[in-house]
N, C-alpha and C positions, 0 to 999 in steps of 0.2 A: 242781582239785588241792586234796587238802584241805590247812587250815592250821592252827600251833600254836594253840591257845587264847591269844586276848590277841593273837596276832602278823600281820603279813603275809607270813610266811617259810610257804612252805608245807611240811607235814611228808613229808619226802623218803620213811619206813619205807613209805608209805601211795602213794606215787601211783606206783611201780611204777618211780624213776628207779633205775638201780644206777650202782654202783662199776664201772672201767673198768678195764682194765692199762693200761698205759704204754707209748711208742716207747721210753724212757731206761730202762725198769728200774722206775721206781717203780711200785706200786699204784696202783689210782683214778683215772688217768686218760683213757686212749686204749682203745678194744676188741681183744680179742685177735683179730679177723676185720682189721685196719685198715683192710688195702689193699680191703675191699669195701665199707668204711663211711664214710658224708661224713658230713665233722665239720661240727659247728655252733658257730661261732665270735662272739661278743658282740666287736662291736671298736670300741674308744676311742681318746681322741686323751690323750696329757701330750706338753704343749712340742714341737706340729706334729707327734711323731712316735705312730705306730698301733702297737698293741697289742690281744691278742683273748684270751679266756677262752672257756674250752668251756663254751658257754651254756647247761647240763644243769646246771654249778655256780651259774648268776646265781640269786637269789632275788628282786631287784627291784634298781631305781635309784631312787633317791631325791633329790630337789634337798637340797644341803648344807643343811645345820644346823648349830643351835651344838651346839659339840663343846668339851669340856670338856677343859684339858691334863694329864697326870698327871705329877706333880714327875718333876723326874731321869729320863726317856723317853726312848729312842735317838730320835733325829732323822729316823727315819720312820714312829714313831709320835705323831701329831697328836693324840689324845687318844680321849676314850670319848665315846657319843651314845644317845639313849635312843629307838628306832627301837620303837614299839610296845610298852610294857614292857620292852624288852630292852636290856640294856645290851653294845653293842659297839666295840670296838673300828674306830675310822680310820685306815687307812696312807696312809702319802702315798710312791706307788712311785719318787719323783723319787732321793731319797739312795742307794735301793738300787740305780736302773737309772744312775747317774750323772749325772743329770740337772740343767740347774738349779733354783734353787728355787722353792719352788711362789709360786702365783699370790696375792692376798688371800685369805683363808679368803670363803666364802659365795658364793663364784662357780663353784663348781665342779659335779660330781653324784656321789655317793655309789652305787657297783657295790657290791652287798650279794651274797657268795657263803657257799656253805656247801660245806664238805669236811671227811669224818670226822666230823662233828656239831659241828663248827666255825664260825660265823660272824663273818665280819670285813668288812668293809667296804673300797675301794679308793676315794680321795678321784684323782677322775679331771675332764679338762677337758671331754668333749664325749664323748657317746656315738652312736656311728654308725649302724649298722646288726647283725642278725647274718645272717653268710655262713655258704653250706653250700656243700662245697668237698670235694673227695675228700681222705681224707690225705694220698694219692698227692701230691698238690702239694704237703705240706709239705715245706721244703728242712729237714734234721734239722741240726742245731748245728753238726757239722764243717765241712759245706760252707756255712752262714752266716755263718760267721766268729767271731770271738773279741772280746771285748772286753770294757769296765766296764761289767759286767751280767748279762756273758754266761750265766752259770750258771744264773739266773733264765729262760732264754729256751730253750721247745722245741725250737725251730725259727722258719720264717718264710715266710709263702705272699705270692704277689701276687696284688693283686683290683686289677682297674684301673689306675690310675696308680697305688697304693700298695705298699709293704713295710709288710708288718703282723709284727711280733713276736707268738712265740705264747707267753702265760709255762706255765711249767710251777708249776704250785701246787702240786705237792710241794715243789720246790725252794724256791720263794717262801716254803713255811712254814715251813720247814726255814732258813730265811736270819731271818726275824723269830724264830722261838724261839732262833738263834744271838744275836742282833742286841742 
C-alpha cells in the first residue's frame, strides 16, 4: 500500500480503500450493501472492557511514546506525538466512554486511524485481534442499551466470551471537536 512520503500512514487516495455509508446516518463508515458485507473489526481492550474500529480506518499501532501535554486540554486529550514527521494527536477514550482513569503513560499502544484525511491516534491497553463478522451480528445501539458513552458506540457484536463495543468515529469525532 503505498505511503506518505516521510510517513508509515499509508496514502489511503492511492491504494483503492473508500469511504463507507453508515448503519446510523453518518458518511464514511459502514457499506451501503451491509447485510452482505463482513466487517472487519481491529478490537482492543481499555480497563478489561473490548472495543473494535473498522480496520479499513487503522493505519498502524504503535507502542506508546512520549507524548507531549498541550496546556489547558479537555481531559481526553493526552497531548501531541511525532509518529514519523507527523505530528498527531493522542486521545485517551477513558473520559469520553466513562471509564476510569487511564493507566501510567508508556504502557499502553497507540491505534493510529485516519478518517476524512484526519489522523489521530487512540492511546489503548491491549490490542487483540481483527474479526470479520457479518454486520448482520451487529446488535445496533437501541437494542445495546444506553449509557455513559453510549453515543460514541455503533453497536456491539459477540466473538466468543466477549462483548465488543463498536465506536462509531463519526460520532467519536464529532464528541472530541465538541470536547
Amino acid at each position: 500500500m503505498p505511503q506518505h512520503p516521510g510517513s508509515s500512514l499509508p496514502d489511503s487516495s492511492a491504494s483503492g480503500v473508500q469511504s463507507r455509508g453508515s448503519l446510523d446516518g453518518d458518511r464514511g463508515f459502514l457499506g451501503s450493501s451491509v447485510a452482505e458485507e463482513a466487517a472487519r473489526l481491529i478490537a482492543f481492550s481499555l480497563d478489561q472492557e473490548w472495543y473494535a474500529l473498522d480496520a479499513s480506518l487503522v493505519r498502524g499501532i504503535e507502542p506508546e511514546m512520549e507524548i507531549t501535554p498541550v496546556p489547558r486540554a479537555p481531559d481526553w486529550l493526552l497531548g501531541v506525538f511525532n509518529l514519523h514527521g507527523s505530528i498527531l494527536p493522542a486521545v485517551d477514550l477513558r473520559p469520553l466512554l466513562r471509564l476510569s482513569q487511564k493507566g501510567p503513560l508508556g504502557s499502553g499502544l497507540l491505534v493510529v486511524f485516519l478518517y476524512e484525511g484526519n489522523a489521530t491516534a487512540l492511546r489503548v491497553d491491549l490490542v487483540d485481534e481483527i474479526y470479520e463478522l457479518p454486520w448482520s451480528s451487529l446488535e445496533t445501539q437501541a437494542s445495546a442499551g444506553e449509557g455513559e458513552g453510549a453515543e460514541l458506540i455503533l453497536g456491539q457484536v459477540r466473538v466468543r466470551d466477549r462483548l465488543i463495543g463498536v465506536l462509531s468515529v463519526p460520532a467519536l469525532l464529532r464528541a472530541l471537536m465538541e470536547g
